[in-house]
KEZAZA-725398 format. One record per residue (C-alpha): residue number from 0; residue in three letters; z, x, y. Coordinates in pm, 1 decimal, always signed. Example, Ala and Ser with C-alpha at 12.3 -4.5 7.8 and 13.67 -1.06 7.14 Angstrom:
@resi:0&resn:Ala&pz:+780.0&px:+1230.0&py:-450.0
@resi:1&resn:Ser&pz:+714.0&px:+1367.0&py:-106.0
This chain:
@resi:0&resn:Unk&pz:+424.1&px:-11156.5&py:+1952.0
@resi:1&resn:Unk&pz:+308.7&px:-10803.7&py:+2056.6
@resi:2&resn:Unk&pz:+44.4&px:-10779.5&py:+2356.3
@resi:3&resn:Unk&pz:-36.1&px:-10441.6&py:+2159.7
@resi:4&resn:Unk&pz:-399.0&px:-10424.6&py:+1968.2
@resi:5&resn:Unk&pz:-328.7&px:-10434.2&py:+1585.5
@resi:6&resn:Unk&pz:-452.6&px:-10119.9&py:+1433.5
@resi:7&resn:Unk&pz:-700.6&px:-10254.7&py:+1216.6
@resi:8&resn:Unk&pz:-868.7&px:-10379.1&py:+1544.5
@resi:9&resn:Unk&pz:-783.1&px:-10039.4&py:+1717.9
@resi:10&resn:Unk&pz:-947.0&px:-9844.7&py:+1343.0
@resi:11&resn:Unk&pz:-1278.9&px:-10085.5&py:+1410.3
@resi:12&resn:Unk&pz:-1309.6&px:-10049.6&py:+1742.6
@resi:13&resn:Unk&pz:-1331.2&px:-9661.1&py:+1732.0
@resi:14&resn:Unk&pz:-1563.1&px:-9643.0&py:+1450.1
@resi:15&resn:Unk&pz:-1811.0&px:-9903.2&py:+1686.8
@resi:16&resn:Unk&pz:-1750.5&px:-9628.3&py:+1987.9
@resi:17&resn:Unk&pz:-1779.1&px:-9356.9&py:+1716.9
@resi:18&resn:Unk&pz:-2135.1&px:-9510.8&py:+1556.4
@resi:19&resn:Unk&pz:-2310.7&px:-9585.1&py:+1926.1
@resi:20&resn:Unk&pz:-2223.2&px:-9256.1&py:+2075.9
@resi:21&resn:Unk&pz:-2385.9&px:-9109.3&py:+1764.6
@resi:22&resn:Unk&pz:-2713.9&px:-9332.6&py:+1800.4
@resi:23&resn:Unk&pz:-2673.9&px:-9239.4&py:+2156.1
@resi:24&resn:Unk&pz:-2638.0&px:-9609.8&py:+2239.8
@resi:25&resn:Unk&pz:-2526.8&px:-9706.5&py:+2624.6
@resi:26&resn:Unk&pz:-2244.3&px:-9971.3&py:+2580.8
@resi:27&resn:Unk&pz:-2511.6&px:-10186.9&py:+2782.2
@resi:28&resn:Unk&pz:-2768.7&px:-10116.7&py:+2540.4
@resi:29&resn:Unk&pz:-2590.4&px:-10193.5&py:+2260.3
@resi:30&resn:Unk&pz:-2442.3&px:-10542.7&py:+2380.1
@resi:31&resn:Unk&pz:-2788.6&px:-10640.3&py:+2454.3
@resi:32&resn:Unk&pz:-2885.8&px:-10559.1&py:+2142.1
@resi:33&resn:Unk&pz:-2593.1&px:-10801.1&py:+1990.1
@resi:34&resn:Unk&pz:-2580.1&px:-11021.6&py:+2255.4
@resi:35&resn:Unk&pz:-2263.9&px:-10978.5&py:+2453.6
@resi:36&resn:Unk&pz:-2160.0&px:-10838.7&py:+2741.9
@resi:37&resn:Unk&pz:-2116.0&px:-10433.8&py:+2819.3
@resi:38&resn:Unk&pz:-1754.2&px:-10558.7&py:+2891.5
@resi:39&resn:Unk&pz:-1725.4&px:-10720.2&py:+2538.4
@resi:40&resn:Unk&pz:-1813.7&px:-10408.0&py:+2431.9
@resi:41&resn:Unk&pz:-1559.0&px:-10214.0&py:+2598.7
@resi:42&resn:Unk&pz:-1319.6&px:-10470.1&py:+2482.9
@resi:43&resn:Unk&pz:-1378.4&px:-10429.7&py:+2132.8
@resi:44&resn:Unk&pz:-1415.1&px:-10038.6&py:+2132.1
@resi:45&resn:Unk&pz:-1039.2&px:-10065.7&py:+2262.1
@resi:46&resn:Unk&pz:-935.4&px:-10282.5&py:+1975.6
@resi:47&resn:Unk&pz:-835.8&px:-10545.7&py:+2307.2
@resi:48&resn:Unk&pz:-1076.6&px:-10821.4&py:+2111.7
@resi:49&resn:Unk&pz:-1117.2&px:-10841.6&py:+1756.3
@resi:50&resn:Unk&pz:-1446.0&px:-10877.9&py:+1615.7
@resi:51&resn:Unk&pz:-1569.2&px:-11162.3&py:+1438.6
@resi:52&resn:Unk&pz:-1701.2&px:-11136.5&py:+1050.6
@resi:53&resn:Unk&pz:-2062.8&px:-11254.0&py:+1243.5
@resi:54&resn:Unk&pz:-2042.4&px:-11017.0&py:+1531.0
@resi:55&resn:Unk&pz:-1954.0&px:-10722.0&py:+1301.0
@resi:56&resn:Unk&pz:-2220.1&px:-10816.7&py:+1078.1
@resi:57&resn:Unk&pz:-2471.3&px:-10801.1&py:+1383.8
@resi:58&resn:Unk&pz:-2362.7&px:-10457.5&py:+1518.4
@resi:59&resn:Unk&pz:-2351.5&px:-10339.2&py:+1159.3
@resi:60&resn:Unk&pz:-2753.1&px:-10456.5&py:+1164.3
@resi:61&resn:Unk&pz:-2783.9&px:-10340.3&py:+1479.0
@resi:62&resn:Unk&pz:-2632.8&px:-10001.5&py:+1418.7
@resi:63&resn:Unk&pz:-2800.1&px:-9930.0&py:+1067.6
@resi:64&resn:Unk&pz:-2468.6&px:-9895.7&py:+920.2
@resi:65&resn:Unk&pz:-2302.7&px:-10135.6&py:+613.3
@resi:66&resn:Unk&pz:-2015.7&px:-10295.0&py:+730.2
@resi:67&resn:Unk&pz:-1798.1&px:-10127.2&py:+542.6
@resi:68&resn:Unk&pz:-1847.6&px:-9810.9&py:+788.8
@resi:69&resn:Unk&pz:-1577.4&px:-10035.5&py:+1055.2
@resi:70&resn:Unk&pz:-1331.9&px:-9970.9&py:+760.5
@resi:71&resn:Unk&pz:-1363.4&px:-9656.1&py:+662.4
@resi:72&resn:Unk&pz:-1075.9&px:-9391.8&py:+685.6
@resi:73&resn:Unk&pz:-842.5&px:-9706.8&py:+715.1
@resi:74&resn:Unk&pz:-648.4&px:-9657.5&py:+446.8
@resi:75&resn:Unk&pz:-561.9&px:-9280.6&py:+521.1
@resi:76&resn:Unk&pz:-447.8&px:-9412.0&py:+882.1
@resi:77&resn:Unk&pz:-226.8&px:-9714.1&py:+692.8
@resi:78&resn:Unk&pz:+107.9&px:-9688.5&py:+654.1
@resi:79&resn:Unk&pz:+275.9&px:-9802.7&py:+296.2
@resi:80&resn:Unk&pz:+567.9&px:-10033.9&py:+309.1
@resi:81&resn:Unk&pz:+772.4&px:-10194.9&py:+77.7
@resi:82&resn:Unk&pz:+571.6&px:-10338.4&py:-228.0
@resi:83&resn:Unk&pz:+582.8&px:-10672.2&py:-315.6
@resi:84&resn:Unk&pz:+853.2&px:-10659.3&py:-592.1
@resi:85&resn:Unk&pz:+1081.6&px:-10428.7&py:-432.7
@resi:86&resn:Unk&pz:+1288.7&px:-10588.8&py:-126.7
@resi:87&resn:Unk&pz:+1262.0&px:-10355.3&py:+181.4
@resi:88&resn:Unk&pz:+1623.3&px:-10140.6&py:+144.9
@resi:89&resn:Unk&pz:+1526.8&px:-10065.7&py:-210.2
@resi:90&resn:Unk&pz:+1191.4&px:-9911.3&py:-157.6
@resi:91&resn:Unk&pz:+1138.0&px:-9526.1&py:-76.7
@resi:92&resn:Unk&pz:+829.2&px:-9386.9&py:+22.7
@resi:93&resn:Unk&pz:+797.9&px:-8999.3&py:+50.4
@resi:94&resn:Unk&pz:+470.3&px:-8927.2&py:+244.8
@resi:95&resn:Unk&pz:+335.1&px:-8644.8&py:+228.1
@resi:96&resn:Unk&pz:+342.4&px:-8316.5&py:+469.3
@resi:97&resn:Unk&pz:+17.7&px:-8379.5&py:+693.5
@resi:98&resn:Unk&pz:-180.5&px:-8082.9&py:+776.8
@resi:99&resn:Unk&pz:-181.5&px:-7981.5&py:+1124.3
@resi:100&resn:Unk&pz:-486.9&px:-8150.2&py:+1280.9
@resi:101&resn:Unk&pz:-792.2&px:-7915.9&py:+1384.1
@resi:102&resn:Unk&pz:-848.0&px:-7966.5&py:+1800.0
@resi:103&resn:Unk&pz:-1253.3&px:-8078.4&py:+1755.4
@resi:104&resn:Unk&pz:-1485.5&px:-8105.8&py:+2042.5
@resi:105&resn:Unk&pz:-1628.9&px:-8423.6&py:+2052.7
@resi:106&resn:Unk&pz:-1960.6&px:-8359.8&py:+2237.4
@resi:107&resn:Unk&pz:-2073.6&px:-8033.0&py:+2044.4
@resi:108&resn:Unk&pz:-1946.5&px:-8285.6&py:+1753.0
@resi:109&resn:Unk&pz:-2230.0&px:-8562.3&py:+1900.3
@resi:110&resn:Unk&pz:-2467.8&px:-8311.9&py:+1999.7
@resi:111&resn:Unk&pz:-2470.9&px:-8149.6&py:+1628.0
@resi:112&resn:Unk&pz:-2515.9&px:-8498.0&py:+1447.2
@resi:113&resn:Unk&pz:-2784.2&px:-8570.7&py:+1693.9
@resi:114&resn:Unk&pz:-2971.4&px:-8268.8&py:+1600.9
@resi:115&resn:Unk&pz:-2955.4&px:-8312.7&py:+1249.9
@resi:116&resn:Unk&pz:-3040.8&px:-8663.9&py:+1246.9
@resi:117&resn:Unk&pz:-3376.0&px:-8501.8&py:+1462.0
@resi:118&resn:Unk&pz:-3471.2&px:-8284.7&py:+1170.4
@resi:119&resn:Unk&pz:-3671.7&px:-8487.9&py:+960.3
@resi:120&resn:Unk&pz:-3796.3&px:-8229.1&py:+658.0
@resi:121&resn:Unk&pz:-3540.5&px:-8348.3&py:+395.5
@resi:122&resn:Unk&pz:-3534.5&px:-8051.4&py:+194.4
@resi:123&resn:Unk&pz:-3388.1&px:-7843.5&py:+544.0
@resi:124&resn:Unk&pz:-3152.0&px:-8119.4&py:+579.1
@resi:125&resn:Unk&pz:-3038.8&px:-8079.7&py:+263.9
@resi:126&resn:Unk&pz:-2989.7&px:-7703.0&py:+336.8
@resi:127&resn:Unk&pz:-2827.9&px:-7703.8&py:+672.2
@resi:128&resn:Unk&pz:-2588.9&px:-7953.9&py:+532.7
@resi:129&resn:Unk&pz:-2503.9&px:-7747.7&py:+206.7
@resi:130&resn:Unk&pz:-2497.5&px:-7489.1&py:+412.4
@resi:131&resn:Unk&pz:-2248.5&px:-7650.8&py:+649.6
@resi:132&resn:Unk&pz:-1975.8&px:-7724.6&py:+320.8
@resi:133&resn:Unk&pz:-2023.7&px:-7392.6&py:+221.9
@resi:134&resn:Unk&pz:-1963.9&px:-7240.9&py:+575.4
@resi:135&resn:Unk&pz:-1629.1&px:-7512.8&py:+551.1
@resi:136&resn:Unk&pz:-1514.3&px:-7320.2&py:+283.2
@resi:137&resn:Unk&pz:-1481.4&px:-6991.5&py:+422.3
@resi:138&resn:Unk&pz:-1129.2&px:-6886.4&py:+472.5
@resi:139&resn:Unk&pz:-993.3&px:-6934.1&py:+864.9
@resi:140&resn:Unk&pz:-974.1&px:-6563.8&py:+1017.5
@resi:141&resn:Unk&pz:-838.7&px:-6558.9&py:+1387.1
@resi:142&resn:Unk&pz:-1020.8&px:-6339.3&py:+1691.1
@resi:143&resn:Unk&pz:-829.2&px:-6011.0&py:+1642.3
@resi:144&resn:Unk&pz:-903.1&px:-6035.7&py:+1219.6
@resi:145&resn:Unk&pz:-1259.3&px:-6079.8&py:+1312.6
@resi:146&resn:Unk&pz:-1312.4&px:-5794.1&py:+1583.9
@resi:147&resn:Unk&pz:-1142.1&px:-5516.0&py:+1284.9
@resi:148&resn:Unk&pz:-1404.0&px:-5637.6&py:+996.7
@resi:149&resn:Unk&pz:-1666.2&px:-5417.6&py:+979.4
């Protein structure tokens, strides 16, 4: 048996870091809040410990989220393998050509969510976020593009 976390763990464990950080949530805060221990914590933002169906329904409480959340983006992250009528040599899978990921920053990430979770006018919220897709949407133009437009 592996010593590895299994990924599901691993998945859950970075949506809990993922959902604190945006609450702004110490790891001490947060397993006081549950319960546990900062280190318990730490353990299951690593994907070291799973969590149990109770525990996960308690930070889910705790961190206004369904429980769901933990799961979410899992199944992009899975990898298919044989089905459960075809025996393993038979079965071909052709995934398909991943797009090369975008390098994010993570704090001005945190720092933007936090903001917008501060406004609390709805109707601006609305805006800045439609306003955010739309800006999405725009087509990528490098540095030297840029400096030419007028």
């Amino acid at each position: 048996m592996s010593d590895l976390p299994h990924p599901v763990d691993v998945h859950v464990g970075q949506r809990l870091r993922l959902r604190r950080a945006l609450m702004g949530l110490s790891q001490e805060r947060l397993a006081e809040l549950v319960g546990v221990t900062f280190q318990q914590i730490q353990k299951y933002e690593r994907g070291a410990n799973r969590i149990g169906s109770s525990r996960l329904y308690e930070l889910a409480r705790v961190l206004a989220v369904p429980v769901d959340y933990f799961f979410e983006g899992l199944e992009e992250r899975a990898r298919p393998g044989p089905g459960l009528a075809e025996p393993a040599a038979e079965f071909r899978h052709e995934a398909a050509p991943r797009p090369e990921p975008r390098i994010i920053d993570r704090r001005e990430t945190l720092e933007m969510v936090r903001a917008f979770n501060r406004i609390t006018d709805p109707l601006v919220r609305r805006r800045l976020f439609d306003l955010a897709k739309a800006l999405a949407e725009v087509p990528y133009r490098n540095a030297a593009e840029a400096e030419r437009s007028p």
